[in-house]
C-alpha positions as CSV (number, residue, x, y, z in Angstrom):
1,X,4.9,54.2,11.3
2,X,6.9,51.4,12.5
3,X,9.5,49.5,10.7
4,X,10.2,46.2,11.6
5,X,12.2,43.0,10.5
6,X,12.2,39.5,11.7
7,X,15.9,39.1,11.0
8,X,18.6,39.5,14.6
9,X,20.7,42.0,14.3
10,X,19.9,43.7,10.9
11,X,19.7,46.8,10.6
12,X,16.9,49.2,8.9
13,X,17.3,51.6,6.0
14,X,14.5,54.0,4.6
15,X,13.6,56.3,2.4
16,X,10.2,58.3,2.0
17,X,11.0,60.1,-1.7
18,X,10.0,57.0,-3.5
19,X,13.3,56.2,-4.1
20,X,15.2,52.7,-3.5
21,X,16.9,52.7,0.0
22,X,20.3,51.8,0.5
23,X,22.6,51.6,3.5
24,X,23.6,55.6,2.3
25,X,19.8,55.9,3.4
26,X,18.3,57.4,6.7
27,X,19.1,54.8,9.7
28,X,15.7,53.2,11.3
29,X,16.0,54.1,14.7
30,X,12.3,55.4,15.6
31,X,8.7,55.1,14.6
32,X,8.5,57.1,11.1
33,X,6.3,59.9,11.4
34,X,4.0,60.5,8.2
35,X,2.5,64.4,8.3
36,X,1.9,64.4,4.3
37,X,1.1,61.7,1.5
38,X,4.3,59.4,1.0
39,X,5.6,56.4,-0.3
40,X,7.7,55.2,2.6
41,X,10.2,52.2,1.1
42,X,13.0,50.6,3.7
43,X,15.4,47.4,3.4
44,X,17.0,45.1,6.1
45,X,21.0,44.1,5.9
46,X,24.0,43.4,8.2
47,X,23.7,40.9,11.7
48,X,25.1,38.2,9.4
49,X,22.2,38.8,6.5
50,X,22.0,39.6,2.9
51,X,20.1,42.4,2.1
52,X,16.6,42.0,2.1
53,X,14.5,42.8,-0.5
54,X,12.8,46.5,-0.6
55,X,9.2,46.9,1.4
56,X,7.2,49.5,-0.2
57,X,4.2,51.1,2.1
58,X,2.3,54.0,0.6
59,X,0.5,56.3,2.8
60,X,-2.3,58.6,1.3
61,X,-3.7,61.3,3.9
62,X,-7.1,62.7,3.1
63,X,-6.3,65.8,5.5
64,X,-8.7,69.5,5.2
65,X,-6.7,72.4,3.9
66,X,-5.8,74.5,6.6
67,X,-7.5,77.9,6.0
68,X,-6.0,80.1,3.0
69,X,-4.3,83.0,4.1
70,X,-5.2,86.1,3.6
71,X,-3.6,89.9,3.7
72,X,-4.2,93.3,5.5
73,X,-4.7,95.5,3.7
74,X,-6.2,93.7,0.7
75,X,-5.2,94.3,-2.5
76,X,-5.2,97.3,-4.3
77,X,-4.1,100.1,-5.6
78,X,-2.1,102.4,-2.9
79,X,-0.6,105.9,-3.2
80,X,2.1,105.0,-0.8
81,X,3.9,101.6,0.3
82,X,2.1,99.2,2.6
83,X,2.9,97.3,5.4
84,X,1.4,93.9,4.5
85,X,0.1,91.5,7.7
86,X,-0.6,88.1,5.8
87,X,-2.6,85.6,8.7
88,X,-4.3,82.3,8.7
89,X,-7.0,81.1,10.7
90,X,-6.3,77.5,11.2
91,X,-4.5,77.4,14.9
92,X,-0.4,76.9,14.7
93,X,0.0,77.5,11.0
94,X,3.0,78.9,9.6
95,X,2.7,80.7,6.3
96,X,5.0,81.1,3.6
97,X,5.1,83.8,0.8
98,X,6.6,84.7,-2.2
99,X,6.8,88.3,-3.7
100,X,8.0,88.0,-6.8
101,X,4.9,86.2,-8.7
102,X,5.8,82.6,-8.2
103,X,4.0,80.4,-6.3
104,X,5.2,79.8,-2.8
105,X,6.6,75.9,-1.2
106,X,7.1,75.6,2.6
107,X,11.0,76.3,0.8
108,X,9.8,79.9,0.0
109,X,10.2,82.6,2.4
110,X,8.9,82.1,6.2
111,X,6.3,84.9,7.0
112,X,7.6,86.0,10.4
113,X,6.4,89.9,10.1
114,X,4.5,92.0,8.1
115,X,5.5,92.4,4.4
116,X,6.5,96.3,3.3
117,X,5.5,96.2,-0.3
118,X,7.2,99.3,-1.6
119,X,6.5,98.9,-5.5
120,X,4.0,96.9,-7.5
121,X,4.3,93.7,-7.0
122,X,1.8,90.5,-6.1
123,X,2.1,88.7,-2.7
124,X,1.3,84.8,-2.6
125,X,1.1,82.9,0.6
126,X,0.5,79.1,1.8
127,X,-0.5,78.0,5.3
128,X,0.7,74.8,6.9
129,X,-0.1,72.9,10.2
130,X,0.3,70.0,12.0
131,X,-3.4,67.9,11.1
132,X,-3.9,69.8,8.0
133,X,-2.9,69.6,4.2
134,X,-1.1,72.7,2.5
135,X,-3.8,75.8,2.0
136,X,-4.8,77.0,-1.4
137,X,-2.6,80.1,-2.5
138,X,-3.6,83.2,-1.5
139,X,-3.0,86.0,-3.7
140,X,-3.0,90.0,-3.1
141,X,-1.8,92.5,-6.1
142,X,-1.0,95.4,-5.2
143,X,-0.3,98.6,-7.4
144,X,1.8,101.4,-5.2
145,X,1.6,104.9,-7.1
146,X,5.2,106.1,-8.1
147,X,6.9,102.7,-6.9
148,X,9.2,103.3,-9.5
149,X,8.8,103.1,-13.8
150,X,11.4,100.7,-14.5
151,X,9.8,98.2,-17.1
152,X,10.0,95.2,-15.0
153,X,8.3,96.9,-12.1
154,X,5.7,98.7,-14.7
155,X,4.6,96.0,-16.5
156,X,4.5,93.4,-13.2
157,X,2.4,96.4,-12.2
158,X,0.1,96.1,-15.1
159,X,-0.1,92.0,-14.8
160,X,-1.2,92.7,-11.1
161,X,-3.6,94.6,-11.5
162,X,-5.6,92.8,-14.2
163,X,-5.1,90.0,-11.5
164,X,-6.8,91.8,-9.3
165,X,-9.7,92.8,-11.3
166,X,-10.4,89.4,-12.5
167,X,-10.4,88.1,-9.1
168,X,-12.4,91.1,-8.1
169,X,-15.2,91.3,-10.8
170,X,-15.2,88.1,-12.5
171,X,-14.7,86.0,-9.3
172,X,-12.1,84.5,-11.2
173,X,-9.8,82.1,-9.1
174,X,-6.6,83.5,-8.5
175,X,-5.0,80.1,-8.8
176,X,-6.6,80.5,-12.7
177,X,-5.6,84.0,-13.5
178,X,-2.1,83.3,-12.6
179,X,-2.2,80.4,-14.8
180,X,-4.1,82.0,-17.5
181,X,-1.9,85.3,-17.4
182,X,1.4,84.3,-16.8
183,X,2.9,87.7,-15.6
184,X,6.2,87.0,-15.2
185,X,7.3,85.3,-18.3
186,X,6.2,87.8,-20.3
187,X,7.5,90.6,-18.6
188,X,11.0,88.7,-18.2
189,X,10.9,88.3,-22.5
190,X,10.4,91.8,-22.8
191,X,12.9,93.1,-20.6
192,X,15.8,90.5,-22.6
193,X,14.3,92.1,-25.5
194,X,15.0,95.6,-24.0
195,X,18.6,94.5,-22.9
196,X,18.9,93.0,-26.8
197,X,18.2,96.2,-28.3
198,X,15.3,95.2,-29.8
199,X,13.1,97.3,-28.2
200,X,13.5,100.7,-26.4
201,X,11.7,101.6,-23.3
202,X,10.2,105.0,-22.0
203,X,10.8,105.6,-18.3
204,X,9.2,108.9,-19.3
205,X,5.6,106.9,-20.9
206,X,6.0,104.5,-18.0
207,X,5.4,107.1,-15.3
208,X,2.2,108.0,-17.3
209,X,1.1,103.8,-17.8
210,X,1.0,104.1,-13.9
211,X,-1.1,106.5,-13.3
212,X,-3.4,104.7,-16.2
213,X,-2.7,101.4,-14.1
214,X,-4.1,102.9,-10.8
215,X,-7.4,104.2,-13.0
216,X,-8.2,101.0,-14.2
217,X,-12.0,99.9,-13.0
218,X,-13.9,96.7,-13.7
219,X,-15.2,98.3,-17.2
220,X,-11.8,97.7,-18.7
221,X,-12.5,93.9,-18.7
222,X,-15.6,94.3,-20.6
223,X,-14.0,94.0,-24.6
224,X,-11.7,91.0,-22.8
225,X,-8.0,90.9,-21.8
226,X,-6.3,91.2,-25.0
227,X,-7.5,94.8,-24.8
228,X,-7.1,95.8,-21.2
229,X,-4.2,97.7,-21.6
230,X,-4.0,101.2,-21.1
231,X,-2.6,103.1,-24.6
232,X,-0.6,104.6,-22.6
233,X,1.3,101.3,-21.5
234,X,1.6,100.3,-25.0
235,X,3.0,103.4,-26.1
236,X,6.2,102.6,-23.5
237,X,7.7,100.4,-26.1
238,X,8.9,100.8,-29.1
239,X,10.4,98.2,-31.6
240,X,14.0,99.3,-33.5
241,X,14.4,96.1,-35.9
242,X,14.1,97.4,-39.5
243,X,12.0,94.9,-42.2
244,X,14.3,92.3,-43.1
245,X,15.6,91.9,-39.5
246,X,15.3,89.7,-37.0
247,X,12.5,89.6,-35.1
248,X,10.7,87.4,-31.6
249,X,7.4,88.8,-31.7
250,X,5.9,91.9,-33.9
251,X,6.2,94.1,-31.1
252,X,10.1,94.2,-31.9
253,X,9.6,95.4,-35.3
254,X,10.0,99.5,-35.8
255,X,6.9,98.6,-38.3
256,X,4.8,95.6,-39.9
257,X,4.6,92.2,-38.5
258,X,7.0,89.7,-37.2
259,X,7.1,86.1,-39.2
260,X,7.6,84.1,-35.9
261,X,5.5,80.9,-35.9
262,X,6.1,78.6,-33.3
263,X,4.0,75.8,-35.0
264,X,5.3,76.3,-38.4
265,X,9.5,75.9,-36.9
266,X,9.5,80.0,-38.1
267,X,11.6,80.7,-34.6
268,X,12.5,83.2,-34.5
269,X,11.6,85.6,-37.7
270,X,11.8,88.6,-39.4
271,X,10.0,91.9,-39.8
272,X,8.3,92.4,-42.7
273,X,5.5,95.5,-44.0
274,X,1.8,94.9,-43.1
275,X,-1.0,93.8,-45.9
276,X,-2.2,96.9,-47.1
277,X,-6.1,97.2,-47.3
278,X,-7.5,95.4,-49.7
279,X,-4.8,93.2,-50.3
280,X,-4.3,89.2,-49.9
281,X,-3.9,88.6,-46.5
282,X,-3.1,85.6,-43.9
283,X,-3.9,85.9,-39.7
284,X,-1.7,89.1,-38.1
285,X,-0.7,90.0,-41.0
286,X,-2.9,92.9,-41.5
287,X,-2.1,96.7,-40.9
288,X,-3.0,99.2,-37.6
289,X,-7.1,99.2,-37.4
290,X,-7.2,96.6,-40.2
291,X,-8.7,93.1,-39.0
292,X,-8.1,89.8,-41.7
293,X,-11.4,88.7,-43.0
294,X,-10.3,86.1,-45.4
295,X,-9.0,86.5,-48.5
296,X,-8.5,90.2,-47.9
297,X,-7.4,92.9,-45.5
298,X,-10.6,95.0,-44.6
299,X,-10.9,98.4,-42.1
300,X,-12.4,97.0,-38.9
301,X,-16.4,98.4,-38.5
302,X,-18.1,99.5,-35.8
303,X,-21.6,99.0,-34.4
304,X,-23.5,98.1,-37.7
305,X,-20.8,97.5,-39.9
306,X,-19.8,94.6,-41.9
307,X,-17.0,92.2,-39.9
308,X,-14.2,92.2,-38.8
309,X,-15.2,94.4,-35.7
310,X,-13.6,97.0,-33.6
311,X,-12.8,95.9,-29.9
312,X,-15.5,95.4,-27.6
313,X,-18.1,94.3,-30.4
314,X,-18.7,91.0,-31.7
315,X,-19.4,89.3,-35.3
316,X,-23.1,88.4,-35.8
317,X,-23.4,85.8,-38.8
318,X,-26.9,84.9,-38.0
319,X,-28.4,87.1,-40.4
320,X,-27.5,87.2,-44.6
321,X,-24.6,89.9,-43.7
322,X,-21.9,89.6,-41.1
323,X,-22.7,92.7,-39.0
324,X,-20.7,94.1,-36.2
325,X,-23.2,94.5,-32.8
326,X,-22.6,95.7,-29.2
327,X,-22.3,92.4,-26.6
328,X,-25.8,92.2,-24.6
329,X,-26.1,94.1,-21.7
330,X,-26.2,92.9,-17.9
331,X,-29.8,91.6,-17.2
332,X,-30.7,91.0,-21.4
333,X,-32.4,87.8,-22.0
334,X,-29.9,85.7,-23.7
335,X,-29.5,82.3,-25.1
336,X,-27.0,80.1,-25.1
337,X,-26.1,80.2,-28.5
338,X,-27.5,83.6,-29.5
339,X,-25.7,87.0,-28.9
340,X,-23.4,87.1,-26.7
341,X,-23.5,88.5,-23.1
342,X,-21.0,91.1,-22.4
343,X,-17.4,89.7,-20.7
344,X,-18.0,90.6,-17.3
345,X,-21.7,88.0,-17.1
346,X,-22.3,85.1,-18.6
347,X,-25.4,83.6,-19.5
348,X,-27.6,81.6,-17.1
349,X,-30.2,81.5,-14.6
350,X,-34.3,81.1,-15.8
351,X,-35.6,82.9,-17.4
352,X,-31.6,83.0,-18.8
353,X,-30.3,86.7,-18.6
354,X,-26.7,87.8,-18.9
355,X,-25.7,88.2,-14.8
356,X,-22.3,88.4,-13.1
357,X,-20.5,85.6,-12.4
358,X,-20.0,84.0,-8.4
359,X,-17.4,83.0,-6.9
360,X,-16.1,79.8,-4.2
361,X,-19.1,78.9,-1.9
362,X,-21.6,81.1,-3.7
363,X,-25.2,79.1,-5.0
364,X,-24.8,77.9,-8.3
365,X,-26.9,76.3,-11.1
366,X,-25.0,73.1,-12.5
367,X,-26.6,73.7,-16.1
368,X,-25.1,77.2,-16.4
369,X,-21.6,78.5,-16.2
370,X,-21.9,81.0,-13.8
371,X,-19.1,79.7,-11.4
372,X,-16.0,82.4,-12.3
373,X,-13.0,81.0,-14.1
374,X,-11.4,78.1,-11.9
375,X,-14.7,77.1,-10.1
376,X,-16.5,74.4,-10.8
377,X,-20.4,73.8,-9.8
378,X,-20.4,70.9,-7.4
379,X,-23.0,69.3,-4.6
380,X,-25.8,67.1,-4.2
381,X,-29.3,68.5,-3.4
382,X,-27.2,71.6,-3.0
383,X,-24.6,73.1,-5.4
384,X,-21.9,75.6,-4.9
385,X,-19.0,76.9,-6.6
386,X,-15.8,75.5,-5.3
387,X,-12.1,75.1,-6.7
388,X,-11.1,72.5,-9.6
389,X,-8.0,70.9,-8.0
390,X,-4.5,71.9,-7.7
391,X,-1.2,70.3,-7.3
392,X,-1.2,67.5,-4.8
393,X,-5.1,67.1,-5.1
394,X,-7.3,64.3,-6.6
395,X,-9.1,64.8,-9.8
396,X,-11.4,64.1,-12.1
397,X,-9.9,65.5,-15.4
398,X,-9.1,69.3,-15.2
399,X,-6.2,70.3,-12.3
400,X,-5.4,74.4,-11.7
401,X,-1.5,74.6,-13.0
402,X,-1.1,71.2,-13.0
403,X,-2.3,68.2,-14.7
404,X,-4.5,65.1,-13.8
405,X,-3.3,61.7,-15.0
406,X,-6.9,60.7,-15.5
407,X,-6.0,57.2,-16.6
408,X,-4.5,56.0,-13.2
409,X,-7.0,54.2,-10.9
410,X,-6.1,56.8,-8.1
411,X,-5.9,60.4,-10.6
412,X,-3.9,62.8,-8.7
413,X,-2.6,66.6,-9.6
414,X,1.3,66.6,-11.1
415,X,3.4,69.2,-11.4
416,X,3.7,69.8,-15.7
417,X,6.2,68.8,-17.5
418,X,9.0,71.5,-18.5
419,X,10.2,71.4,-22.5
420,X,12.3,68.6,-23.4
421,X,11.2,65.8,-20.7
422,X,9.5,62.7,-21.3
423,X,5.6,62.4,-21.8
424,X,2.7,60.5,-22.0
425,X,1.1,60.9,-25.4
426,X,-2.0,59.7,-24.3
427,X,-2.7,62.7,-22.5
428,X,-2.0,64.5,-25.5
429,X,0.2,67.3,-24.4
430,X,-1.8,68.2,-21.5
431,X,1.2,66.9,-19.3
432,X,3.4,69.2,-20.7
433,X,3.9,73.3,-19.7
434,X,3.6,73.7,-23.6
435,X,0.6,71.8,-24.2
436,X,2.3,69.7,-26.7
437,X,4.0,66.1,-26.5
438,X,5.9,65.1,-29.8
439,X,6.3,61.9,-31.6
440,X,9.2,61.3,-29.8
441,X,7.0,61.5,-26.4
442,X,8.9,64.9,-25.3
443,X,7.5,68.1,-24.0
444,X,8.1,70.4,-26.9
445,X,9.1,74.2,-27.2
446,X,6.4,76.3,-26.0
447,X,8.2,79.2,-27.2
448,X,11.1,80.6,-29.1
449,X,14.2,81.1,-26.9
450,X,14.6,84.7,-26.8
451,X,17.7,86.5,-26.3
């Protein structure tokens, strides 16, 4: 773009950050070339002039994503380390990768050669090129078989996995299950609360969570995530603070529950004994294969019993007793609001039958939600799954780890906002990482800070 000014001998001084320019600023000299979506802003002084006032040009470029990249070998589990080739198939891109869960910027690492990946860990990658916008993420977990049983590595393990199933048999996004899984943070709380003394760790049990890890098969998804993990990987902690003590989650507690409550200021709390059966109970507070089904404690039923329900089955109120039942089967009739499919289908198609889900550029019904997590059914005469927006893009209302400001006449992807900065409370939190935007318009607290 060219920069000019009417004015003999001034000078020219731009910026393309949004920011004011100043003489401190980036000398006009050439044509400005404009690759990405900018706001490009430049003022005139010296040659016997004032300083002009600033001229703002904003540049929007509606460029196709070069191609996402893509790794070789896929993911997987692996009994031995793998030498990763990660390629795009737009011509001239250059790719950048991260290996360490977060998501890759042309500032992360420049993929030059292939990638060893020597314990489990999850590659990311982005392609670039001259003519096209920034790829999608491309994402490959990989589990490597004895890549060590340090907690960090273990449980990054376990996170990668589960990635990689959801992406696998749910057709799941893997833009979504990063955002809905969050690997790293958790991993990184536990391992503070290891180095606290809050919690021990068995090398020993995390050998044996590995070999569990590699085992893991589409089935596990079936009674949802919060019960995907292996016994034996929740048998590699153990809590040490005794009731009375303090506490970050209930894990830490050598037994009962842990009083932290984010949205009641209870941050951080302490350990106290479970509700014993039949006792007065509140949510979590209930003991080991006891379930809170208000105003009591109660022993959690299987198929045919009365609620609250064992993993993997599901509360049916319909009739004049709350009865415990089996989800319905791939290929039962179901209805939208009857008994629920199992986790791995969803209900849709018609005649409506429980079926699994599809994934981007797959045929898809818009009156059903058989589009996997972080798809959306879009088209004309034709409808396909394809990817809810991400940073950078424009948007309707939803945005993939990001958020849409749905109220400007041009609603574009941001970056969230971390605790403590300024919001918009008309979004109602969902410009914030946490979700939540106070009456002082600041991000709050989405967690304790652990030690």
């Amino acid at each position: 773009m060219a920069i000019t000014t009417a004015s003999s001998g001034a000078s020219i001084y731009y910026t393309t950050d949004g920011s004011a320019p100043t003489t401190a600023s980036t000398l006009y000299t050439a044509p400005v070339q404009v690759a990405a979506s900018l706001t490009l802003k430049a003022v005139a002084t010296g040659g016997g002039h004032t300083a002009s006032p600033v001229a703002t040009a904003a540049y929007v470029l509606n460029l196709p994503p070069a191609a996402t990249p893509t790794f070789n070998p896929g993911a997987g589990s692996y009994a031995s380390a793998q030498t990763v080739a990660i390629t795009s198939t737009t011509p001239g891109a250059v790719i950048y990768y991260t290996a360490d869960g977060t998501t890759p910027t042309t500032a992360s690492t420049r993929y030059t050669a292939p990638v060893t990946v020597s314990t489990s860990r999850t590659l990311q990658a982005i392609a670039t090129a001259p003519g096209f916008s920034t790829s999608l993420v491309g994402t490959a977990a990989y589990v490597i078989a004895g890549g060590g049983s340090g907690f960090v590595t273990v449980c990054n393990g376990l996170f990668d996995k589960l990635t990689s199933l959801f992406v696998t048999c749910l057709h799941a996004n893997p833009l979504a299950v990063d955002q809905l899984i969050g690997s790293n943070q958790f991993c990184a709380d536990r391992q503070r609360e290891i180095d606290a003394g809050l919690m021990t760790y068995s090398a020993t049990q995390g050998a044996v969570c590995q070999s569990a890890i590699a085992a893991l098969d589409c089935s596990v998804l079936s009674g949802g995530f919060g019960s995907a993990a292996p016994p034996a990987c929740q048998a590699t902690l153990t809590g040490t603070v005794a009731q009375g003590g303090t506490c970050w989650d209930s894990s830490n507690c050598a037994a009962g529950y842990c009083t932290w409550d984010l949205l009641t200021g209870t941050c951080p709390g302490t350990c106290q004994p479970f509700t014993a059966a039949g006792a007065a109970c509140s949510d979590d507070t209930c003991g080991p294969d006891l379930g809170a089904a208000q105003p009591t404690c109660k022993l959690l039923s299987g198929t045919g019993g009365a609620c609250p329900c064992q993993d993997a089955l599901y509360c049916d109120t319909s009739g004049a007793t709350a009865t415990c039942r089996p989800f319905l089967a791939t290929g039962a009739t179901c209805t939208s609001f009857g008994a629920p499919c199992n986790l791995l289908t969803t209900c849709g198609g018609s005649p409506s039958t429980c079926q699994a889900y599809v994934g981007a550029g797959a045929t898809c019904d818009p009156t059903d939600s058989q589009c996997g997590i972080g798809y959306d059914c879009t088209g004309t005469s034709t409808f396909t799954c394809t990817s809810l927006p991400a940073l950078g893009d424009a948007c309707d209302f939803q945005c993939l780890r990001s958020w849409c400001d749905f109220l400007s006449p041009t609603p574009t992807c941001h970056a969230l906002l971390a605790d403590g900065a300024t919001c918009n409370p008309d979004y109602f939190g969902a410009d914030c990482l946490s979700g939540s935007c106070n009456a002082s318009q600041k991000c709050s607290l989405s967690r304790c800070v652990k030690p």
